[in-house]
Each structure stands twice: as C-alpha cells, then as structure tokens.
C-alpha positions as CSV (number, residue, x, y, z in Angstrom):
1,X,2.6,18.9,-15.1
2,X,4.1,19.6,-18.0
3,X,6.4,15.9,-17.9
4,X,3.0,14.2,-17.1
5,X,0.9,15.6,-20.1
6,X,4.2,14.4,-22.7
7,X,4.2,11.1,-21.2
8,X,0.1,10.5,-21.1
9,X,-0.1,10.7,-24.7
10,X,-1.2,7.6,-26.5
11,X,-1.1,5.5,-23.2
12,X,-4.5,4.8,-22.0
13,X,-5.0,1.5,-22.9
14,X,-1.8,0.0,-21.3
15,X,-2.4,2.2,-18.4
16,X,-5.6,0.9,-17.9
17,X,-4.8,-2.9,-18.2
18,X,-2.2,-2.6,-15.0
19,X,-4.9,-0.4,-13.1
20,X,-7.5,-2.4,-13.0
21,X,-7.0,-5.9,-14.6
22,X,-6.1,-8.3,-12.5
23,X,-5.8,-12.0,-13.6
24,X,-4.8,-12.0,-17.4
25,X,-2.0,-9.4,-16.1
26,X,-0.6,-11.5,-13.1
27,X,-0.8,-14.8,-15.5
28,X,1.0,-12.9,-18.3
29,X,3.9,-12.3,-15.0
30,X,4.6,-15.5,-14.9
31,X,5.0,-16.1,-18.5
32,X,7.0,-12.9,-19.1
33,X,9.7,-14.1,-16.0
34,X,9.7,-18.2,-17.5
35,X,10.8,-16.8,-20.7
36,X,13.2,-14.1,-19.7
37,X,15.8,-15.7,-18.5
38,X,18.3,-14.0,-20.3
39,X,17.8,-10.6,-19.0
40,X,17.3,-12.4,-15.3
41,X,20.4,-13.7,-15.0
42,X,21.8,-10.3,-16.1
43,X,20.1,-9.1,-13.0
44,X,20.0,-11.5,-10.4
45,X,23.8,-10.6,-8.7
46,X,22.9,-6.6,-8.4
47,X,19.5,-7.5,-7.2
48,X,21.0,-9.9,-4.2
49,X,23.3,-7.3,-3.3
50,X,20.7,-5.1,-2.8
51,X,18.4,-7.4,-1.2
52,X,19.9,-6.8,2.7
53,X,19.5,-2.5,1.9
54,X,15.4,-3.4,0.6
55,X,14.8,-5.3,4.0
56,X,16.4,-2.5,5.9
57,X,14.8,0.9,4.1
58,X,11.5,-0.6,3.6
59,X,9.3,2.6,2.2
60,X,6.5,4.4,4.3
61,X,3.3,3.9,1.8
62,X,-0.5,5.2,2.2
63,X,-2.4,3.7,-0.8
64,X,-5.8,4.8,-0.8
65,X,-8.4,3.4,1.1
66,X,-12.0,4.5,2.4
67,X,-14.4,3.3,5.1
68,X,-18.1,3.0,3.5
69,X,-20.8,3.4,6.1
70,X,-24.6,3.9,5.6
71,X,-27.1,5.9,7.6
72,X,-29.5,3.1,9.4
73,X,-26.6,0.5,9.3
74,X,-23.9,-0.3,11.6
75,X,-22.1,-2.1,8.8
76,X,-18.6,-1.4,7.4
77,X,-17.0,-2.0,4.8
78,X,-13.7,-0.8,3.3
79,X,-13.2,-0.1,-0.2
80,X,-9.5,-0.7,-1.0
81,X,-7.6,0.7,-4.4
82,X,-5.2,-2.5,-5.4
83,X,-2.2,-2.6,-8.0
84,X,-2.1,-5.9,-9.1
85,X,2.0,-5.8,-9.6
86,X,4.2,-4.4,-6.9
87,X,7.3,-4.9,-5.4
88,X,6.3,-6.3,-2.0
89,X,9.8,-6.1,-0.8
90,X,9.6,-2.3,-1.2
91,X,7.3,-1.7,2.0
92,X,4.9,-3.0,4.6
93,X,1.1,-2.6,4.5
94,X,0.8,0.4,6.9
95,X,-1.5,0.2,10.2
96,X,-5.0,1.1,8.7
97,X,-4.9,-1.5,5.7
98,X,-4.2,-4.6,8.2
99,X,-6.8,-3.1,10.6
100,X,-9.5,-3.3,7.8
101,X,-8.6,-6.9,7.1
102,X,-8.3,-8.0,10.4
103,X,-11.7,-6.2,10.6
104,X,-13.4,-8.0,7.8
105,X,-15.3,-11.1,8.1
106,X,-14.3,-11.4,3.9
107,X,-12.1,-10.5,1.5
108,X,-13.5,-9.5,-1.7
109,X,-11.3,-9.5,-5.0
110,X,-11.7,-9.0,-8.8
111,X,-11.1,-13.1,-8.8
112,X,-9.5,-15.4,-7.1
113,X,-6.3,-15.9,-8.8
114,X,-4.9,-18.3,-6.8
115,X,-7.6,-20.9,-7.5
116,X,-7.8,-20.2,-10.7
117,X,-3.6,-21.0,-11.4
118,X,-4.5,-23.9,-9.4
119,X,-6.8,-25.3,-11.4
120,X,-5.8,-28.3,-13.7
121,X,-4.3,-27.3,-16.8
122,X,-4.6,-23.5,-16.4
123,X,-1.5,-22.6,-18.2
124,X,-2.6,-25.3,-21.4
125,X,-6.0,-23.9,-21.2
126,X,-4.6,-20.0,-20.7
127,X,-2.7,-20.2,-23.9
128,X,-5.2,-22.2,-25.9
129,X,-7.8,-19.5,-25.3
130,X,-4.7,-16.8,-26.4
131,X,-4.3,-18.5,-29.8
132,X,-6.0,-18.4,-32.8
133,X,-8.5,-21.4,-33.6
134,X,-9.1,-20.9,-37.6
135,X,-5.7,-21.6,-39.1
136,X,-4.2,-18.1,-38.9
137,X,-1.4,-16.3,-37.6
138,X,-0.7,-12.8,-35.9
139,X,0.1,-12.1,-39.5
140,X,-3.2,-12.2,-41.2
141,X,-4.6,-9.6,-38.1
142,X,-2.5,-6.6,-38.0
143,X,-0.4,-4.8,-41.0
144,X,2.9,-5.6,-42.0
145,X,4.5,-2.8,-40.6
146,X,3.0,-3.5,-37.4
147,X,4.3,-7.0,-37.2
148,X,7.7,-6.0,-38.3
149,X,7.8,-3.7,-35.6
150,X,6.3,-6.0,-33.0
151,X,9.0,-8.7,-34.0
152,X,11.9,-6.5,-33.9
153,X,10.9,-4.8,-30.3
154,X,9.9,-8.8,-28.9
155,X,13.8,-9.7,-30.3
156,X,15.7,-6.5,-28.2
157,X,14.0,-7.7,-25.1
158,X,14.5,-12.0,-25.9
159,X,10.8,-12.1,-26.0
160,X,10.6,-13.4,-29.8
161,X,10.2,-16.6,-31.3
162,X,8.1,-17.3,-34.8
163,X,6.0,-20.2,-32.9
164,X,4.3,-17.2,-30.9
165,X,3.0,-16.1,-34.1
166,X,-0.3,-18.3,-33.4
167,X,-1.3,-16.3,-30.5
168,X,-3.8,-13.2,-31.0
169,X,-3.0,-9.7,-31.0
170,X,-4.1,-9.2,-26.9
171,X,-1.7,-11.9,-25.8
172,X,1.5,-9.6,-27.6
173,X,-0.1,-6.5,-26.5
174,X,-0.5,-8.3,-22.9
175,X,3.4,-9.4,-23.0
176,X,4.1,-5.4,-24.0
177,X,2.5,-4.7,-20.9
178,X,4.5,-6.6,-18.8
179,X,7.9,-5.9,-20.6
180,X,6.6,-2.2,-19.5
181,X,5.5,-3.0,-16.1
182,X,9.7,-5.0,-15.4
183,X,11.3,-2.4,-17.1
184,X,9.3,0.5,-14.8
185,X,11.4,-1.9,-12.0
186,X,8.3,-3.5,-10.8
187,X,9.8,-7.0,-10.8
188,X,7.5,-9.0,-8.7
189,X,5.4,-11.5,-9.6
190,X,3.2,-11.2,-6.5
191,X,0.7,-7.8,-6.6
192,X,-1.6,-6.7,-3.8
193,X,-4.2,-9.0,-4.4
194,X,-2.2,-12.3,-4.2
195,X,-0.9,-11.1,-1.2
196,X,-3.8,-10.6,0.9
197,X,-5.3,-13.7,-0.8
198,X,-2.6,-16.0,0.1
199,X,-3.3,-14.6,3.6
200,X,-6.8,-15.2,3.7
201,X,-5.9,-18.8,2.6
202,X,-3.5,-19.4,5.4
203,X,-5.9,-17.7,7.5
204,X,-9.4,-19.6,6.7
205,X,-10.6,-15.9,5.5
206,X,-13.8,-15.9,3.6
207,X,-13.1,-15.1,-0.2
208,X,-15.1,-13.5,-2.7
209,X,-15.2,-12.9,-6.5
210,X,-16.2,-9.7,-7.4
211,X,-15.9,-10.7,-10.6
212,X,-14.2,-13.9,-11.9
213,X,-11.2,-15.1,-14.4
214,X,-13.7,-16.4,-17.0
215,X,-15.5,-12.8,-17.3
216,X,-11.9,-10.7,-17.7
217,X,-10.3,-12.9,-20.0
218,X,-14.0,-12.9,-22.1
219,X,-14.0,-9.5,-22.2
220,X,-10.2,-9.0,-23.4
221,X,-11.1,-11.3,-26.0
222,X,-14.1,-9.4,-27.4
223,X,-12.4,-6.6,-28.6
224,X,-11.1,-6.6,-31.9
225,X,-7.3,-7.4,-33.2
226,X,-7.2,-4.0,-34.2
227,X,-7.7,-2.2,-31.1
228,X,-5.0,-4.7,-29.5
229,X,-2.7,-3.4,-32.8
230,X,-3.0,0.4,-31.7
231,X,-2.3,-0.3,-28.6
232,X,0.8,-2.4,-29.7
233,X,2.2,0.2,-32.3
234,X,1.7,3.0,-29.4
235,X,3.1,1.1,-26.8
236,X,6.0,0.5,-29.2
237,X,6.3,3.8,-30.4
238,X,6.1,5.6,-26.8
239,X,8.2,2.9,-25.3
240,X,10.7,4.8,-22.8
241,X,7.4,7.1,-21.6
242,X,5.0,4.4,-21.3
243,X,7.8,3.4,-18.8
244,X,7.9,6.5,-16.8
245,X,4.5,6.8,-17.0
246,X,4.4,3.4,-15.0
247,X,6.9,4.4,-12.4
248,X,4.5,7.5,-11.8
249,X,1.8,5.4,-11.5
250,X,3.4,3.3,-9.3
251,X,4.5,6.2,-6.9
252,X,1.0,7.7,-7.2
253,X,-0.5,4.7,-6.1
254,X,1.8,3.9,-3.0
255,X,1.5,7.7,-2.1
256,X,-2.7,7.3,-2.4
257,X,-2.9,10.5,-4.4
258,X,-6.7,10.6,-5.3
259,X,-6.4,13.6,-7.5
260,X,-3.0,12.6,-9.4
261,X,-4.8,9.0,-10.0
262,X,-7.9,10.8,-11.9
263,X,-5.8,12.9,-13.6
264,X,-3.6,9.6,-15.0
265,X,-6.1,7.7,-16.3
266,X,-8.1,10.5,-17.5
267,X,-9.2,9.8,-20.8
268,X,-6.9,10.5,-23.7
269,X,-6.4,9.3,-26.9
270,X,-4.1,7.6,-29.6
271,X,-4.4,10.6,-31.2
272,X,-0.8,10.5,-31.7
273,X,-0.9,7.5,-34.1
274,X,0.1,7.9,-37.7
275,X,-3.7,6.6,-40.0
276,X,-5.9,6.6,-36.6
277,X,-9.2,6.6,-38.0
278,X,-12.5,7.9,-36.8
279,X,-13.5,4.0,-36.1
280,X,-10.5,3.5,-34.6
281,X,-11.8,5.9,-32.4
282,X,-14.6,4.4,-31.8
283,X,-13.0,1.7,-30.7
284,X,-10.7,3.3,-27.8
285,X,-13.8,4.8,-26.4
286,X,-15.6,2.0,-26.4
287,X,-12.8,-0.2,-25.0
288,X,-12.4,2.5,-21.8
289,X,-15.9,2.6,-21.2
290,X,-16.5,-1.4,-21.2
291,X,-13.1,-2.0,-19.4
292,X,-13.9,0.7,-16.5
293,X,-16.9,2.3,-16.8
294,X,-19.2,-0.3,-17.2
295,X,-17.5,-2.8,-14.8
296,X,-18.2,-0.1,-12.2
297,X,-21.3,-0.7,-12.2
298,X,-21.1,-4.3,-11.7
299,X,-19.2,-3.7,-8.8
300,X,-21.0,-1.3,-7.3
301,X,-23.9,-3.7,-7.6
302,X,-21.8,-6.3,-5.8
303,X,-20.3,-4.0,-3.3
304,X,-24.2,-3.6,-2.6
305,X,-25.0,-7.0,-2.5
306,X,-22.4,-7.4,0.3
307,X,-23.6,-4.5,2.4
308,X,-27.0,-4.9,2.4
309,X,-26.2,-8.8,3.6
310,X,-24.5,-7.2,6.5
311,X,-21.3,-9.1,5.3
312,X,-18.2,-7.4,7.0
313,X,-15.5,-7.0,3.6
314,X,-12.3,-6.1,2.6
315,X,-13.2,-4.8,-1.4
316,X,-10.4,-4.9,-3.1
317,X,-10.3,-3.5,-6.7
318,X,-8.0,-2.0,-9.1
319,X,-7.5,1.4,-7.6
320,X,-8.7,3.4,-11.3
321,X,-12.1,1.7,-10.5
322,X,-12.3,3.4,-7.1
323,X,-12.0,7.2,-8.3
324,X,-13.4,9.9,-10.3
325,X,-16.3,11.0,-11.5
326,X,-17.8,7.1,-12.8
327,X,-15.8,5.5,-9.5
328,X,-16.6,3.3,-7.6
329,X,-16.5,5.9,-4.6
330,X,-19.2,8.6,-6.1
331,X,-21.5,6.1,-7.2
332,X,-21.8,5.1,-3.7
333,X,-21.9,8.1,-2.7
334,X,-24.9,9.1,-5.1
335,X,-26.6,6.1,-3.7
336,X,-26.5,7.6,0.1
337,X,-23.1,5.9,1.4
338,X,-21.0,7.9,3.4
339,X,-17.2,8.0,2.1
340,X,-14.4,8.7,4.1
341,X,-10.7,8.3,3.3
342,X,-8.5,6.6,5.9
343,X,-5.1,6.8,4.3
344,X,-4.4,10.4,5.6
C-alpha cells in the first residue's frame, strides 16, 4: 500500500481522464501516434519480434462486470466497466463479457466514436475547437515557468513544435495524457469501446449514446486554463509515477478488482504543488465532481431509460463510473436494482 499511496499523489485528474473519458482520449491516440514517428520507428523491430510470443501467451483477464435485474421485471441488463485504451493483443474477452453481448439486443457507449471520426472534417473541426479563437497563444494562459517546462518535457518526447502554441491548455494536458498512457506500454490505438463498437457495426447491433462527442468535448472545454495548467505542471512533475500509476491501473482493471479501483481514483489532491491556492482547490473539486459525479447521474438516468423500455443492453462506461460510493452500481442499487458481479 505503501508504493500506491507515493504514486497517487497529485494524479487525480490524469487518472480520471483515462478512466472515464472516452472520445477526446481515443482522438488525442491518433494524434499522439501521427506525430511520433520518431520514437515508433525506435520501436517497431522489438515490437514485431514479440508479436508471435503476444499471440501465443494471450493473458487470462476478468474486468468487472455486473448483471442488473429488477424485482417485477424479467429484463437484464449488464453494466460493463470499459478502459478506453488497451492493448487488445494482450488477451481475449473472457466467456461472460461475450455472453452479455451476444445477450444484448444494444450496445450502449459513452459515444459513438466511430461515427463521430467518420464524420466529414472531424480531425479539422477536432483541432479548431482545441485552439484558441481570440488571437492568443498557450503563452498568455498559463505562467512562464509552466510553459518552459511544458516545452522542454513536449521536446524529450518529439512532441514539440512552436505552431502548437495556438492550441488551449486541455489539448497539451490531453497530449500529456497520452504520452503517459504509451509510455505505461499501452500502445494501442483501439480501447474497449471501439472494439465492441466495430463489432456491433459488422454485426448490425443496435448502438446507443449514453452520452455523445459534443457533450465531452463541451465539458473539457469549460473548465478553466488553469485547472488544465495544474494538471500539466503535476503530470510533469510526477512524470515516472503517473506512469506506474497507469500500469496499476491497467492491471487493476483487467484483474476487475472493485475495491483496488475505489481506492485509485479516490479523491486526492494536488496538494503536492508548489503556490496551489485555496481556489485552485476549488477548482479540482469541482472538476472531479462534474467529470464523475455528476455524469453519474446522467447515466444512471439513461441506464433507467433503457430498463424501464425493456431494451436488452450491453452498458458500457468508463469503469471509475461503475464503483464506489457515487457509482453507477449503488445508485442503482439505492433505486431497488439488484447487483450482482459476474467477473468472479
């Protein structure tokens, strides 16, 4: 316990963004790999050689997963915890997670990111939204010191050029993420959701938005820069365990660990940060509650919707919205649902 409690300091909001936010993540993927070439090609003979050993030693995983029933209903439906970057080459999807798909008459996913890269013009539109519309620059948002520090850490990993300096303080804090998220080894582009979309696509599967692209890239964008800069300077800052704390997550979610998961995202602080103010404060707790709590409650309205239509689903969200205390899971409950994990 000791290792997790050193490397959980100052990393909720990172944490937090690979949880349970799926499209602005996965978009920033594709971005990150286009324009890391460099450290690619570095890669790309060691990870062909070990190609032939992944397809032969795939890993046993149980992520978590519960059936939802209702007293007076012969409806199911089964609430899945996702991680919207894996390494699909790493395992299979065990028995009971195919069984719940094949099960379900829909498959029901933060949003549809497959359409939504389809779309004309996503990527223009993506990065338009990402800049700055009055004139400035990254430099007029955050300090001096934190620029300096974002430009050096963007050069070690080939990430930096000065024409980026028109994009807002969530896009660099986004592109952290994902230079976190590769360098924990999670080098796929493809996550949970995108796989089990693509196979509903193939399949003529029913799809629904639980939410939508439009409402998570709003409500990145309504923070302010300077939440997005404490975030940056601790991600920075708490680089190497940011990264193990990733790995961990990334075991604890393949290993379905409920009580490990609650414990990780448990709210902590940036405490840790040199000037944190008591606004600043303010801030991080108000970011945590919008970005989990309250969506929740959104989807717990959805996940209502659904069952009260009789409508057999798949409901797939990011697995720190499924646990705990505010989780999706006990507010069910409190509303007369009976919960029961399947992934044991």
């Amino acid at each position: 316990m000791k290792d997790l409690k050193e490397t959980k300091k100052s990393q909720k909001l990172i944490t937090i963004i690979v949880a349970v936010l799926a499209v602005l993540l996965i978009a920033l993927s594709s971005y990150f790999i286009a324009t890391n070439n460099k450290k690619e090609t570095k890669e790309e003979d060691k990870e062909t050689k070990e190609e032939s050993k992944e397809e032969s030693k795939k890993e046993q995983i149980t992520p978590l997963m519960y059936k939802v029933t209702k007293n007076g209903s012969d409806n199911v439906i089964y609430l899945f915890g996702s991680m919207h970057l894996v390494n699909l080459k790493e395992f299979d999807f065990p028995k009971y997670v195919l069984d719940a798909y094949e099960n379900s008459d829909y498959l029901a996913v933060e949003a549809d990111i497959i359409a939504v890269q389809q779309q004309k013009d996503f990527a223009t539109n993506y990065l338009l939204s990402s800049m700055y519309s009055d004139g400035t620059t990254i430099k007029n948002h955050i300090s001096e010191s934190t620029y300096n520090k974002l430009v050096k850490f963007l050069e070690e990993h080939y990430m930096y050029n000065e024409q980026l300096d028109i994009y807002k303080a969530s896009f660099f804090e986004s592109i952290i993420s994902n230079i976190i998220v590769q360098e924990a080894g999670i080098n796929s582009e493809d996550g949970v959701d995108t796989f089990f979309l693509k196979k509903a696509k193939k399949e003529n599967k029913n799809v629904l938005e639980v939410e939508s692209y439009e409402f998570q890239e709003n409500l990145l964008n309504s923070f302010p820069d300077r939440l997005y800069e404490l975030s940056i300077i601790s991600a920075i800052d708490n680089f190497d365990a940011q990264v193990k704390e990733m790995q961990r997550l990334y075991k604890i979610w393949k290993n379905g660990n409920e009580e490990e998961l609650v414990e990780l995202i448990k709210e902590d602080s940036l405490d840790t940060i040199e000037g944190i103010t008591a606004e600043d404060k303010k801030l991080i707790n108000n970011y945590n509650y919008e970005v989990v709590d309250k969506r929740n409650i959104g989807m717990k309205e959805k996940f209502n919707s659904y069952f009260n239509n009789n409508q057999k689903v798949l409901f797939m969200v990011g697995a720190a919205h499924i646990v705990g205390e505010n989780g999706l899971a006990n507010l069910l409950k409190q509303e007369g649902y009976t919960i029961t994990a399947i992934n044991r």
